[in-house]
C-alpha positions as CSV (number, residue, x, y, z in Angstrom):
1,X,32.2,18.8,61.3
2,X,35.5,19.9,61.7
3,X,38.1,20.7,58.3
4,X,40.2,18.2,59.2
5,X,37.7,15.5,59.4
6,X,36.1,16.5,55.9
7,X,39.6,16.6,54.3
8,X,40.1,13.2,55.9
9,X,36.6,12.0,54.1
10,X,37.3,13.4,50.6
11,X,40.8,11.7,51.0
12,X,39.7,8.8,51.8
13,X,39.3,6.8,48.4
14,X,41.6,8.7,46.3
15,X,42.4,7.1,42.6
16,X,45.1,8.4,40.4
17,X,43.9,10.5,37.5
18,X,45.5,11.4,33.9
19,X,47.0,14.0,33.2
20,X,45.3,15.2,30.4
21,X,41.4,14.3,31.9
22,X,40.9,18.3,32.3
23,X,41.4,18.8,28.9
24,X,39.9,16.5,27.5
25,X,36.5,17.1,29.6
26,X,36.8,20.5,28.9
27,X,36.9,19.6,25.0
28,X,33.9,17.7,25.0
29,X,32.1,20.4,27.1
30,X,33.1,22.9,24.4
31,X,32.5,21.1,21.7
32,X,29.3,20.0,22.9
33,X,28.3,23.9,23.5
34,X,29.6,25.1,20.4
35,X,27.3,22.0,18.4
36,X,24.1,23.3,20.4
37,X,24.9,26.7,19.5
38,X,25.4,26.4,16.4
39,X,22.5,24.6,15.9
40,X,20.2,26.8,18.4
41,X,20.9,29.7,16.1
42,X,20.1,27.9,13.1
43,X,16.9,26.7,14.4
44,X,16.0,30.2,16.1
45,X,17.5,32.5,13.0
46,X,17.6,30.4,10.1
47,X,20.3,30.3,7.6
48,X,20.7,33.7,5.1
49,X,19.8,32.7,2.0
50,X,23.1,34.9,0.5
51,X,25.5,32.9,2.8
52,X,27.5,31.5,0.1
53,X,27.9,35.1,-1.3
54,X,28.8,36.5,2.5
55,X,31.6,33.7,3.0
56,X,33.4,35.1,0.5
57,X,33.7,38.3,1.8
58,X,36.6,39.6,4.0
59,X,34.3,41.1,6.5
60,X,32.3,37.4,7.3
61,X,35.6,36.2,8.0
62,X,37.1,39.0,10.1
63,X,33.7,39.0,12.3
64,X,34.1,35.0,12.6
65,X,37.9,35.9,14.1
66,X,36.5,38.1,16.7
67,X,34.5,35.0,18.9
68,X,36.7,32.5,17.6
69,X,40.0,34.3,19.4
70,X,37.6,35.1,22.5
71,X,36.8,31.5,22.8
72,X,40.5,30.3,22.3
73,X,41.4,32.6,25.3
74,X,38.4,31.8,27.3
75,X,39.1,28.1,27.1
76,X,43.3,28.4,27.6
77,X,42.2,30.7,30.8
78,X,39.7,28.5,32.1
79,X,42.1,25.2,31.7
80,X,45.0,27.2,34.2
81,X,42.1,28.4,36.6
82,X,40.6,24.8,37.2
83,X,43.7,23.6,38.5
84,X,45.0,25.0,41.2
85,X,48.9,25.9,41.9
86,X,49.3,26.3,38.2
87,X,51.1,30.0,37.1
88,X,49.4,32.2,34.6
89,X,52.5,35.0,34.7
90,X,51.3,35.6,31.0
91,X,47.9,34.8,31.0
92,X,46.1,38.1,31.6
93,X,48.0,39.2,28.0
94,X,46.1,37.0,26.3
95,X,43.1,38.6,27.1
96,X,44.3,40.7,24.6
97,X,44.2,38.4,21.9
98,X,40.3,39.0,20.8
99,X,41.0,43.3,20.6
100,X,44.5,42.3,18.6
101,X,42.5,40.0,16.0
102,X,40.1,42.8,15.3
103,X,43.0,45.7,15.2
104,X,44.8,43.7,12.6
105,X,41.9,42.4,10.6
106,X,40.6,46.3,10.4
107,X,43.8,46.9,9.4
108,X,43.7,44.3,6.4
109,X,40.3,45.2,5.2
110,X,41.5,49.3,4.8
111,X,44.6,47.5,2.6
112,X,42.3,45.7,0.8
113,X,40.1,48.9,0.0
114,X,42.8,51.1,-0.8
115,X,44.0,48.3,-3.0
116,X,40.2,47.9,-4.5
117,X,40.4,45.0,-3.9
118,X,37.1,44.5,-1.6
């Protein structure tokens, strides 16, 4: 089969599509990941029994920050890579995002210490 003939078969029955149907699948696929992980690491590791004494801790949250900022750049990245002609001039600096979060969240914690406050 020649390229122009297979183009002329995927072109065939075109429909229009919305505008906002990439982002929205890719929501439900991430929400749908992050519900079975959450719940696979439950089921596999249990829940600490000093939790409610850890979420109260500066640390928990700055280790929370760390995937939660990797995700937000993993999910903007992979929404301008699925469709195709789109510019990411800035994108690549987000990847720096996740490192920044952690910088500034170590940076935090020392102020708290040196305040005694943690």
């Amino acid at each position: 089969m020649r390229t122009e003939d297979l183009i002329a078969i995927l072109a065939l029955n075109l429909k229009p599509v919305r505008a906002d149907a990439v982002g929205k699948r890719l929501a439900r696929a991430h929400l749908l990941g992050l519900i079975g992980g959450a719940v696979l690491l439950v089921v596999v590791f249990g829940v600490s029994s000093d939790m409610p004494e850890q979420i109260l801790t500066p640390l928990f949250w700055l280790r929370l920050a760390f995937p939660l900022a990797m995700i937000a750049v993993a999910v903007t990245l992979a929404e301008r890579l699925v469709r195709p002609g789109v510019a990411i001039t800035s994108a690549w600096l987000m990847t720096l995002l996740p490192m920044l979060t952690m910088m500034l969240g170590v940076i935090f914690l020392l102020w708290l210490h040196l305040l005694n406050i943690a």
